[in-house]
Backbone as JSON, one array per atom type, in Angstrom:
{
  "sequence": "XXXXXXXXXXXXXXXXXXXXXXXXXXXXXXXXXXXXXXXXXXXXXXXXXXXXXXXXXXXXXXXXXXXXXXXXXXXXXXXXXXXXXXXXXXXXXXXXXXXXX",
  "N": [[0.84, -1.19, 0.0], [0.31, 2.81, -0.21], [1.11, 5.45, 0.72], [0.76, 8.51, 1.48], [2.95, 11.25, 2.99], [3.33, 13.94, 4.7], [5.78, 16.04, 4.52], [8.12, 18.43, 6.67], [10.35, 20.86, 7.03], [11.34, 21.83, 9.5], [13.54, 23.05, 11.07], [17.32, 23.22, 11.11], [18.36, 20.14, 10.59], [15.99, 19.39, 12.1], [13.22, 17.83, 11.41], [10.05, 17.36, 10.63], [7.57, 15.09, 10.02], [4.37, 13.54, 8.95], [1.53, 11.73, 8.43], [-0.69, 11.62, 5.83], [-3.99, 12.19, 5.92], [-4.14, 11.19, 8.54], [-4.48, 12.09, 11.28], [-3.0, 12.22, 14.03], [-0.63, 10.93, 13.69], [2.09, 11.71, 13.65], [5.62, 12.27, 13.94], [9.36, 13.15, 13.9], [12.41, 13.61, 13.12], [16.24, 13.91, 12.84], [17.03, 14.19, 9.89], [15.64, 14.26, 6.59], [15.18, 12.07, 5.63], [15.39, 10.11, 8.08], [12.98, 10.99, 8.94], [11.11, 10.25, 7.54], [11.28, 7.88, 7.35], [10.49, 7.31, 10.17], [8.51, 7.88, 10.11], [7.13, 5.56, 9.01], [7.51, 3.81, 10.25], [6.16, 4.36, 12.04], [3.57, 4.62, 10.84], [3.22, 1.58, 10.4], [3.36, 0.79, 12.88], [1.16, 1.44, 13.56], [-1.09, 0.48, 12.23], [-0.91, -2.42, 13.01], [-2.0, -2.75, 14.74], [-4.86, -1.96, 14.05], [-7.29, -0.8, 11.07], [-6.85, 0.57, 7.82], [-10.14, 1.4, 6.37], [-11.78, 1.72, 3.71], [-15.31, 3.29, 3.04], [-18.56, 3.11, 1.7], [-21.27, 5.77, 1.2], [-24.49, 6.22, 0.28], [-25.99, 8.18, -1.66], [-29.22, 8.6, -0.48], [-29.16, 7.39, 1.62], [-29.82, 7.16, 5.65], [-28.28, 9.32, 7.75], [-25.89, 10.22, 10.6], [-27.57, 13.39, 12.35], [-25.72, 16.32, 12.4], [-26.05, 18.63, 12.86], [-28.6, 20.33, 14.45], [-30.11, 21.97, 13.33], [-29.84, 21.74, 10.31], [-32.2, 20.5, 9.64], [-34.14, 22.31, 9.06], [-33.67, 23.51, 6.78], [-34.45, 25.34, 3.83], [-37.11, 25.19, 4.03], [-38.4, 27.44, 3.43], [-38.03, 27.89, 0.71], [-40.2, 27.9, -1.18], [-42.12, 29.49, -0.41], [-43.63, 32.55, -1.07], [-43.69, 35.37, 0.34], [-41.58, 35.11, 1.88], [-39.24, 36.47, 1.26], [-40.29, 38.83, 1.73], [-40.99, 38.89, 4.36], [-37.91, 39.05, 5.27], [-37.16, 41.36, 4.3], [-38.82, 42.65, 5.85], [-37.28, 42.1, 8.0], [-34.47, 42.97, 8.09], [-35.07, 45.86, 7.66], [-36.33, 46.48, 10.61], [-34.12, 45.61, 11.76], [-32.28, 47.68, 11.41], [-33.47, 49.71, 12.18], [-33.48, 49.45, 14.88], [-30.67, 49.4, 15.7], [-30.69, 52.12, 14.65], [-31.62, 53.26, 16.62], [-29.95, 52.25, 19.08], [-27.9, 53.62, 18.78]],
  "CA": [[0.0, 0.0, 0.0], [0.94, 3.77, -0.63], [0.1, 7.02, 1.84], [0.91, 10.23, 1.46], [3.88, 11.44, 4.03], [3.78, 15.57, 4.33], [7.42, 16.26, 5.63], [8.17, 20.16, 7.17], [12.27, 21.37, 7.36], [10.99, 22.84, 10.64], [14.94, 23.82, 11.35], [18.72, 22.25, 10.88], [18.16, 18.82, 11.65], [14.69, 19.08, 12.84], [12.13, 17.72, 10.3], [8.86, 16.84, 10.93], [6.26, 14.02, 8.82], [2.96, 13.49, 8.89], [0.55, 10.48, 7.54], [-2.08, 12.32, 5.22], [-5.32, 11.84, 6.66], [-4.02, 10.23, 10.0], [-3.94, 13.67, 12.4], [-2.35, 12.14, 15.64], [0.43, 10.31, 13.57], [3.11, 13.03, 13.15], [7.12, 11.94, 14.19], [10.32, 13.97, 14.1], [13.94, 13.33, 12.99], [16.85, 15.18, 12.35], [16.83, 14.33, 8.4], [14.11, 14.01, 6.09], [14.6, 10.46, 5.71], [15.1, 9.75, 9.04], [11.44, 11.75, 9.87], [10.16, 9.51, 6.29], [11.88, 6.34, 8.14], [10.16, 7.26, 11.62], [6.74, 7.48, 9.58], [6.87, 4.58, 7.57], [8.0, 2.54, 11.56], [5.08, 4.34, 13.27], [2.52, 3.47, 10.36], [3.47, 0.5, 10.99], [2.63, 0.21, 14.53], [-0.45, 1.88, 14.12], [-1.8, -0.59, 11.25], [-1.08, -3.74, 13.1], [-3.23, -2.81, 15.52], [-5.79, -1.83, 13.42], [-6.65, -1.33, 9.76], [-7.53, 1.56, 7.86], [-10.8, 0.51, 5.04], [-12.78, 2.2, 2.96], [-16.68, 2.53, 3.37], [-19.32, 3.94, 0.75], [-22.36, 5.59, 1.84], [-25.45, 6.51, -1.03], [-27.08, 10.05, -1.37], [-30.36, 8.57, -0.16], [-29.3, 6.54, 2.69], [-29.92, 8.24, 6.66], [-26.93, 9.16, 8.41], [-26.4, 11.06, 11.59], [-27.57, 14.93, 12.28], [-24.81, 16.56, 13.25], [-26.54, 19.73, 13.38], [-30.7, 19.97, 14.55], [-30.69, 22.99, 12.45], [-30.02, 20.99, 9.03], [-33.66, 19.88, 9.04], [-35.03, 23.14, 8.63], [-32.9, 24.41, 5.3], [-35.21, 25.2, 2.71], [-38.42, 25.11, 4.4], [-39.0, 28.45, 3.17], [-38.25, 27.65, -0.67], [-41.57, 27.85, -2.34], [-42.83, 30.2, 0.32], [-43.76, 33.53, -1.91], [-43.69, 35.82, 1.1], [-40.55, 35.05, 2.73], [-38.56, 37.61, 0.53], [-40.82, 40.59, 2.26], [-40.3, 39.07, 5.87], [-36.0, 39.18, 5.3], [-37.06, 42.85, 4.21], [-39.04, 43.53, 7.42], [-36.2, 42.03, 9.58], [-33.54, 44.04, 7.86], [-35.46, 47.08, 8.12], [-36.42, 46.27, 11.99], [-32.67, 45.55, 12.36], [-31.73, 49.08, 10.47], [-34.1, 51.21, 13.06], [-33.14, 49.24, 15.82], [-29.41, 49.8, 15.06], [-29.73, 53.34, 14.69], [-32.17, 53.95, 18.28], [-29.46, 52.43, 19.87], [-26.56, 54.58, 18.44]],
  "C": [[0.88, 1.24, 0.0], [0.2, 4.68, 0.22], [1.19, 7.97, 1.63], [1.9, 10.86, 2.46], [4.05, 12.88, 3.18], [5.04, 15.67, 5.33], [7.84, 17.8, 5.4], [9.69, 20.03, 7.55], [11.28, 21.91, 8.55], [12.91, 23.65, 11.22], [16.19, 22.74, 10.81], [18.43, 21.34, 11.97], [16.87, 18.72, 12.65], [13.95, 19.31, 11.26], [11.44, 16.92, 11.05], [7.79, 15.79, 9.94], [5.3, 13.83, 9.25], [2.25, 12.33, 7.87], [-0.53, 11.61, 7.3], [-3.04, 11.54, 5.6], [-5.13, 11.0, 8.06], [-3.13, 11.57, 10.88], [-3.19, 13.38, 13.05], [-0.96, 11.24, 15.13], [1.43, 11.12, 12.57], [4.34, 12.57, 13.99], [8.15, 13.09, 13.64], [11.4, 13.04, 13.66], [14.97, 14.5, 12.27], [17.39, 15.11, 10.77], [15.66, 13.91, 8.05], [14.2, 12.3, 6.02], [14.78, 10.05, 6.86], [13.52, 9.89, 9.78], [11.06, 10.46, 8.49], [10.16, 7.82, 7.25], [10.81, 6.04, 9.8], [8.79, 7.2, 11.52], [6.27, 6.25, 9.58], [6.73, 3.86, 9.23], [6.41, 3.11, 12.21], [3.34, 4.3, 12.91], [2.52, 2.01, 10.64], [2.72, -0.46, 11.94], [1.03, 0.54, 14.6], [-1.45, 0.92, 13.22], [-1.37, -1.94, 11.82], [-1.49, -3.74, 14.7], [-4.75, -2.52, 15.36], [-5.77, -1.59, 11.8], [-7.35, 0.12, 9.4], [-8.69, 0.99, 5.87], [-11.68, 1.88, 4.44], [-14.32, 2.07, 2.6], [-17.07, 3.88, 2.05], [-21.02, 4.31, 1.15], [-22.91, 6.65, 0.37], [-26.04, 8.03, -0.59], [-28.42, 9.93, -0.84], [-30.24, 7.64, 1.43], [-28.97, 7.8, 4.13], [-28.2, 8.37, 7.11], [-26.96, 10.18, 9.49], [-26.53, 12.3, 11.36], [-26.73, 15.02, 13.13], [-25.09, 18.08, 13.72], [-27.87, 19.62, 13.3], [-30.79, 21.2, 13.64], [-30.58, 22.91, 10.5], [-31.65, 20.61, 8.24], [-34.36, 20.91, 8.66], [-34.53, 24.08, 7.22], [-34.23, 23.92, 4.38], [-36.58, 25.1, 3.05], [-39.08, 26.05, 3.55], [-39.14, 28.67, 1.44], [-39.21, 28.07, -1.43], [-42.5, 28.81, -1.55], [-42.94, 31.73, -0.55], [-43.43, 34.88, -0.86], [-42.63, 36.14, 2.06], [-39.7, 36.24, 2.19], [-39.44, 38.61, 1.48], [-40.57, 40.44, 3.87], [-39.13, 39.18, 6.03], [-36.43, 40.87, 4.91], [-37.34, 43.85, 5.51], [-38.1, 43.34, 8.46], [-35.34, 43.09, 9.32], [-33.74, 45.17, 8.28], [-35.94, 47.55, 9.86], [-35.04, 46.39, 12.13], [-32.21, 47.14, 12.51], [-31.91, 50.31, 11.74], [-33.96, 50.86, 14.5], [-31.49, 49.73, 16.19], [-28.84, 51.58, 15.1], [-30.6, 54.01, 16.13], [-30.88, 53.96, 19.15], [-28.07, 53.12, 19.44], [-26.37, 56.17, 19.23]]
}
């Protein structure tokens, strides 16, 4: 298999690597192939304790809300009226805005 290793000169003899898409598996050495070398050892460890797979999920299938305010997008769509209440808020906002100035 093949992954992605982002490697940073952070100074002389300090380089840093990184597994693309694996946040918490970032290592140090003081050359780049030593930091590539310290990757490759601590993928390693981290894949033979687990595995990393690939899942596929469909445009119609549920999946969790991660926000409760998702369900209400678009309610207002086809509503003819809604355009003049965003006018009355604005304009409420506008004269509120300038009382308290």
């Amino acid at each position: 298999m093949q992954y992605q290793v982002f490697v940073q000169n952070q100074s002389d003899q300090h380089f840093v690597a990184s597994i693309v898409g694996i946040p918490d598996l970032t290592v140090e050495g003081k050359t780049e192939a030593e930091a590539i070398g310290n990757a490759k050892a601590a993928l390693g460890e981290k894949l033979a304790v687990g595995k990393l797979i690939t899942i596929e999920i469909s445009p119609d299938s549920p999946t969790p809300e991660t926000d409760s305010w998702l369900k209400h997008i678009g309610i207002f769509a086809e509503d003819s009226t809604f355009e003049d209440f965003l006018s009355e808020v604005a304009a409420y906002r506008q004269q509120s805005d300038q009382q308290s100035s």
